[in-house]
C-alpha atoms as one frame of an Amber mdcrd trajectory, in Angstrom:
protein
 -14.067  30.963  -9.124 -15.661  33.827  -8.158 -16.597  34.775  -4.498 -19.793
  34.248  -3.101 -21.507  37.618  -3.108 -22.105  39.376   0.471 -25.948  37.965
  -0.011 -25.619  34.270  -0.752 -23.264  33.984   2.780 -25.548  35.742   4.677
 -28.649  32.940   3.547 -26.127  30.065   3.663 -25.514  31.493   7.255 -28.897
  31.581   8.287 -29.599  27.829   6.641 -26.766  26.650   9.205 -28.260  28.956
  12.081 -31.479  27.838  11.115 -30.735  23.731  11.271 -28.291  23.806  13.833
 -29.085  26.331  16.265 -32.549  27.391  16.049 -34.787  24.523  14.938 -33.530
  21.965  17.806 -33.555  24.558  20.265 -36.864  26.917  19.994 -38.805  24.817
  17.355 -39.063  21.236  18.692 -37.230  18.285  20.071 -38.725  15.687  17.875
 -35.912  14.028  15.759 -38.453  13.262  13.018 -39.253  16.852  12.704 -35.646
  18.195  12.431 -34.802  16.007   9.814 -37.987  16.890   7.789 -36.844  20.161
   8.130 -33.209  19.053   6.650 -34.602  16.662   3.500 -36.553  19.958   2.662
 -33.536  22.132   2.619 -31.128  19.815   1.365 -33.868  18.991  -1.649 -34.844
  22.903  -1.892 -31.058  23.769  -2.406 -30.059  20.580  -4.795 -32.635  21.506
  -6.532 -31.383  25.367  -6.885 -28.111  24.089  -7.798 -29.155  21.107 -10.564
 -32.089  22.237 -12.125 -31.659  26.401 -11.496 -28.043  26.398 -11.704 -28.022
  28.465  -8.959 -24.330  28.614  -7.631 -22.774  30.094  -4.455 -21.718  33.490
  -6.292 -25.604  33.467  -7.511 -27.749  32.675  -4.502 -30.099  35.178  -3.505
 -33.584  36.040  -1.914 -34.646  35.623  -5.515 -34.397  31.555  -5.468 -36.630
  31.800  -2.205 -39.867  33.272  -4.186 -43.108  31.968  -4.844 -42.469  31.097
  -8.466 -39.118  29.032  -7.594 -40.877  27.684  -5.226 -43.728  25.810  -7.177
 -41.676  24.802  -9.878 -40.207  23.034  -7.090 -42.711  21.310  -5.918 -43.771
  20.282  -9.569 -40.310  19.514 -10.033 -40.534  16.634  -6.446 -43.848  15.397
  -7.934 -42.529  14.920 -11.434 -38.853  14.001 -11.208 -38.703  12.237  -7.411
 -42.217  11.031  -7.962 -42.792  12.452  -4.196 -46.445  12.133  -3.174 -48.830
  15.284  -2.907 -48.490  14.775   1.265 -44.910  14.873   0.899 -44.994  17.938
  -1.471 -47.137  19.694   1.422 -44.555  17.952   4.001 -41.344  19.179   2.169
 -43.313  22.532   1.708 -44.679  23.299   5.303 -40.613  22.667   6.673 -39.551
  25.136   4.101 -42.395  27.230   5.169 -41.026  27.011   8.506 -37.513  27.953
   7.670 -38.762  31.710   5.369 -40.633  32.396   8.477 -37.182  31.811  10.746
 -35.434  33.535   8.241 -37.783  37.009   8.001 -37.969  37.391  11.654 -33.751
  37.306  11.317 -33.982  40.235   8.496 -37.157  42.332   6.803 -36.166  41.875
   4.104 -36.700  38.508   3.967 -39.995  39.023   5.348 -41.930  38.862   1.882
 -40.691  35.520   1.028 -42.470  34.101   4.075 -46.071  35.880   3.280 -45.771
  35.035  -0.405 -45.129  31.120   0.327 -48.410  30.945   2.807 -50.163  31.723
  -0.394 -48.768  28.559  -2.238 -51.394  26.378  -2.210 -51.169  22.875  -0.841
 -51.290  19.631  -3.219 -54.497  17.912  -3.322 -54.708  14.863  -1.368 -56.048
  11.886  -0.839 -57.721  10.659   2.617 -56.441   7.650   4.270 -57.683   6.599
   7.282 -55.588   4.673   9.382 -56.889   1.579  10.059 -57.383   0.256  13.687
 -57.887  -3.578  14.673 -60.817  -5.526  16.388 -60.432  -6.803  19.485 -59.896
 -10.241  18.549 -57.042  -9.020  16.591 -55.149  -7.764  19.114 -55.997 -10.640
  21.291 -54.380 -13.003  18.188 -50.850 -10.718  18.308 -50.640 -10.580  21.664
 -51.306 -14.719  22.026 -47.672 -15.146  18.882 -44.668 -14.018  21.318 -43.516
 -16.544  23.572 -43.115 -15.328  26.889 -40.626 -18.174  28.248 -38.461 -16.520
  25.810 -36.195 -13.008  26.268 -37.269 -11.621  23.143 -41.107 -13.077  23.161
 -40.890 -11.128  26.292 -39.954  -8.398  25.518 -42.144  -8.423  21.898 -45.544
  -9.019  24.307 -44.684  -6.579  26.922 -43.761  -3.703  24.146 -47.315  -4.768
  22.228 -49.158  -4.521  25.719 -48.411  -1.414  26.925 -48.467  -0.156  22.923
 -52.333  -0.921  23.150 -52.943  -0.649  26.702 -51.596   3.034  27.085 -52.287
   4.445  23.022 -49.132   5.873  23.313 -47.408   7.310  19.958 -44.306   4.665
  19.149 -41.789   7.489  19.631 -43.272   8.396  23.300 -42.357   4.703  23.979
 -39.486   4.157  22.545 -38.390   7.451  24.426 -39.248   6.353  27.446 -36.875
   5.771  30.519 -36.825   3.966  33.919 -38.149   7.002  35.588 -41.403   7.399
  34.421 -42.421   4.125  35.176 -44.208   3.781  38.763 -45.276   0.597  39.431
 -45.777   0.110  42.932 -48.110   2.518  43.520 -51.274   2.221  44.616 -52.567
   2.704  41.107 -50.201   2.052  39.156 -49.109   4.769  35.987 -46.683   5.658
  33.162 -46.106   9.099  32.770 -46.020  10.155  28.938 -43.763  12.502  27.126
 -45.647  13.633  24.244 -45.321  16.592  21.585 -44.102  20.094  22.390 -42.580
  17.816  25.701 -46.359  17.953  26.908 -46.549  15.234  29.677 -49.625  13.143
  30.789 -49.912  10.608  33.028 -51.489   7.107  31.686 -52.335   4.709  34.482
 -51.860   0.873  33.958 -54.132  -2.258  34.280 -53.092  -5.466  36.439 -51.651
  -6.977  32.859 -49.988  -4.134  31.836 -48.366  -3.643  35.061 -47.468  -7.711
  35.424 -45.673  -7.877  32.040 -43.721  -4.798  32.309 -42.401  -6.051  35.512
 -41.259  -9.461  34.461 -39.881  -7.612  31.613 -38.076  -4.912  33.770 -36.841
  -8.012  36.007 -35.860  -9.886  32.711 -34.211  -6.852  31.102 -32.887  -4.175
  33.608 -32.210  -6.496  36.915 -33.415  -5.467  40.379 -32.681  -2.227  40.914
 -33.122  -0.336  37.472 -31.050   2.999  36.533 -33.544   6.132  36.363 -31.981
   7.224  33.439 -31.994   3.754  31.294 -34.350   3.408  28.184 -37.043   1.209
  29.349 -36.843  -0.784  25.799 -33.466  -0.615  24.825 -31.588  -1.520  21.636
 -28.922  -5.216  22.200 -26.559  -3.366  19.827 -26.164   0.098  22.112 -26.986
  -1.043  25.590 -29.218   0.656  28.129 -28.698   4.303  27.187 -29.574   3.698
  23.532 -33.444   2.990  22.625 -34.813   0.739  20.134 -35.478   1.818  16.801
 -38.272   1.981  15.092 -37.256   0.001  12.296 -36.623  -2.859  14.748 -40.267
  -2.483  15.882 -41.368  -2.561  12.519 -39.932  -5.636  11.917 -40.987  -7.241
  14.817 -44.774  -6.271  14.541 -44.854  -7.568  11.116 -42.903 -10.671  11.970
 -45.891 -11.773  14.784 -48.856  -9.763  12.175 -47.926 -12.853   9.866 -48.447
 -15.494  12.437 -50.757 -13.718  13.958 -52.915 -13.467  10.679 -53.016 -17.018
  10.085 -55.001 -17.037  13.653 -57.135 -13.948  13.079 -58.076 -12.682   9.377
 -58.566  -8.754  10.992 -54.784  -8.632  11.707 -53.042  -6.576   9.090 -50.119
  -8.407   7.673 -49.104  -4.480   6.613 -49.358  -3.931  10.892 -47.339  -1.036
  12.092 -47.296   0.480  15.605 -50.103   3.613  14.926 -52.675   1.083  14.191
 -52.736  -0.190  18.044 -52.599   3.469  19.355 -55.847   3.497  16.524 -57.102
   0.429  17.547 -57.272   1.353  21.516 -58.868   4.578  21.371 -61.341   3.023
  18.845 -62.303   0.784  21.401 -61.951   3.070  24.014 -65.023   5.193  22.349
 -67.106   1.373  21.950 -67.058   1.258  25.363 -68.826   4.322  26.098 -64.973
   5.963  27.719 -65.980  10.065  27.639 -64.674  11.702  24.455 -62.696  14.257
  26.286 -60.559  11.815  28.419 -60.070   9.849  25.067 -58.540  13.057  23.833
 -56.352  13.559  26.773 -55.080  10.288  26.944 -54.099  10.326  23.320 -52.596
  13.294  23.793 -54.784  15.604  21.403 -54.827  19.552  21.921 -58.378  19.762
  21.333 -61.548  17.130  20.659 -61.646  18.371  17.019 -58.652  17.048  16.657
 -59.635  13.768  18.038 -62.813  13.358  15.807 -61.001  13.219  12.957 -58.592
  11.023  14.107 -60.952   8.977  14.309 -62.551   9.984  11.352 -65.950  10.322
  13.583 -69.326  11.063  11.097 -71.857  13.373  12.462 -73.788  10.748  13.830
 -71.143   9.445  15.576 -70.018  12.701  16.751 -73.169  13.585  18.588 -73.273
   9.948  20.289 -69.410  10.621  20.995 -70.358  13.743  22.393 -73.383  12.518
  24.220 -70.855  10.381  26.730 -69.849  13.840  27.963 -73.005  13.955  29.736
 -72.824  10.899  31.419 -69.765  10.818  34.238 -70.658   7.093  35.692 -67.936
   5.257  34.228 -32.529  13.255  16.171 -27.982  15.320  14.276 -29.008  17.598
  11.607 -26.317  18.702   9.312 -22.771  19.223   8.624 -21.140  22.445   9.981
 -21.376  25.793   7.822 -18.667  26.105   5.256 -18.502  29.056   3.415 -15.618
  28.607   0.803 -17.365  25.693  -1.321 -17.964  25.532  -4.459 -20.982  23.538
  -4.459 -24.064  25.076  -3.327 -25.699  22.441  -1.312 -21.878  22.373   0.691
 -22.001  26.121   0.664 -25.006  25.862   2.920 -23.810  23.149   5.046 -26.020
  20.539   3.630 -25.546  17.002   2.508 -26.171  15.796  -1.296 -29.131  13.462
  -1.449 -29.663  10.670  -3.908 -30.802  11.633  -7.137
């Protein structure tokens, strides 16, 4: 076998640097968006390797060019049968990784500016649907509260819908940002880009989330405990989503039977949906609406959403009335596979 050429080590370098150094470090913190950023890679270089024949001795700022490039994404649509918003997923993390990789080396530099001109698949709008009122009234009346888990299950849905926060800002969530026993009482939220807010708490909010904490954590709770913890890993490991997926449709069934508007599809965005839906109903000022669901800008809450120009201007109106997780393997240089040259796993055809 021939030896990898002075080139081809320097990008499988900068792949490891990239996933293991620089991404969890300066990009983000978010566990979802690290591993985007490895599926991309991984599928970017399998593909190299299978369809290219690209090996380690081969690899070059050549396979990184606009042309390789959409024939990949053709290639994800065609032979993985990967959506157009996961082509533009799979191609904004790669995106990411050019731009890492010309601010390393100028020479790289072009790769980055060419693959901003790739245009993005065509898509499809789907707007997330919310619930009525009555609907969440029907899922929060299925859990049995006598019980540990119905307990649990009602005070997880309650402060789901009562605060709008994102699943992973709960499920992240520890001991120490809960304060009860003040005089109002508040949750304070770690959002995106570790941007924190602080979301106060209604009477029922607060009374089920302290029979839970009783129930769950004991009388004096550790500060650093996951306030909704997985059985399997204890107190310093949180629940996963997949468990609350499972859940929420579990009680959506029953639930349904009560209630026709409850989704028997019901997954954890639709409450955060739901609640600032009903927030705007109510006449709540656009701009805290934003805030509390953690939005950079109003724009961004409009088409959340999904606001029509008559709705934006009534929307808008209420401003004017003020009564109310591990990436990937280590580097290893001397394989002979590509996707193990660059320190990536093989993923399933």
């Amino acid at each position: 076998m021939k030896k990898a050429n002075v080139e081809a080590r320097e990008l499988a370098q900068y792949i490891h640097t990239f996933l293991d150094n620089y991404a969890p470090t300066q990009k983000t913190t978010s566990q979802h968006t690290l591993k985007s950023y490895n599926i991309a890679l991984t599928l970017y270089i399998g593909f190299l390797s299978d369809v290219k024949s690209v090996s380690p001795e081969n690899l070059s700022a050549g396979c990184f060019e606009q042309p390789v490039i959409e024939e990949w994404l053709t290639w994800l649509m065609k032979n993985r049968n990967c959506s157009p918003e996961t082509c533009n997923l799979r191609l904004s993390s790669l995106r990411v990784f050019l731009k890492f990789l010309g601010s390393r080396d100028i020479k790289y530099l072009y790769l980055s500016n060419d693959a901003t001109r790739i245009e993005s698949r065509k898509t499809t709008k789907k707007n997330v649907q919310g619930m009525s009122r009555e609907a969440v009234k029907a899922l929060l009346a299925v859990p049995n509260p006598q019980t540990r888990t119905g307990k649990r299950d009602i005070t997880f849905m309650v402060f789901l819908y009562g605060t709008a926060a994102r699943l992973d800002e709960l499920l992240d969530m520890k001991i120490s940002q809960l304060h009860l026993n003040d005089q109002k009482p508040y949750a304070i939220i770690i959002g995106k880009g570790r941007k924190i807010r602080t979301l106060y708490l209604l009477p029922k909010a607060v009374a089920h989330v302290k029979s839970y904490l009783k129930e769950f954590h004991g009388n004096k709770p550790t500060p650093d405990d996951y306030v909704f913890y997985s059985r399997n890993t204890g107190k310093n490991g949180k629940l996963t989503q997949p468990a609350i997926a499972k859940m929420l449709k579990k009680h959506a069934k029953v639930a349904h039977e009560i209630c026709g508007d409850v989704p028997l599809g019901l997954h954890a965005h639709q409450f955060r949906h739901a609640k600032a839906s009903h927030w705007l109903e109510d006449g709540m000022n656009i701009v805290q609406i934003s805030f509390l669901l953690g939005h950079s800008n109003i724009q961004t809450t409009m088409i959340y959403l999904d606001i029509t120009t008559d709705a934006e201007l009534k929307a808008m109106a209420t401003l004017e009335d003020e009564n109310d997780a591990k990436v990937s393997k280590k580097w290893k240089s001397n394989s002979k596979d590509l996707s193990s040259f660059c320190g990536l796993k093989v993923l399933a055809k």
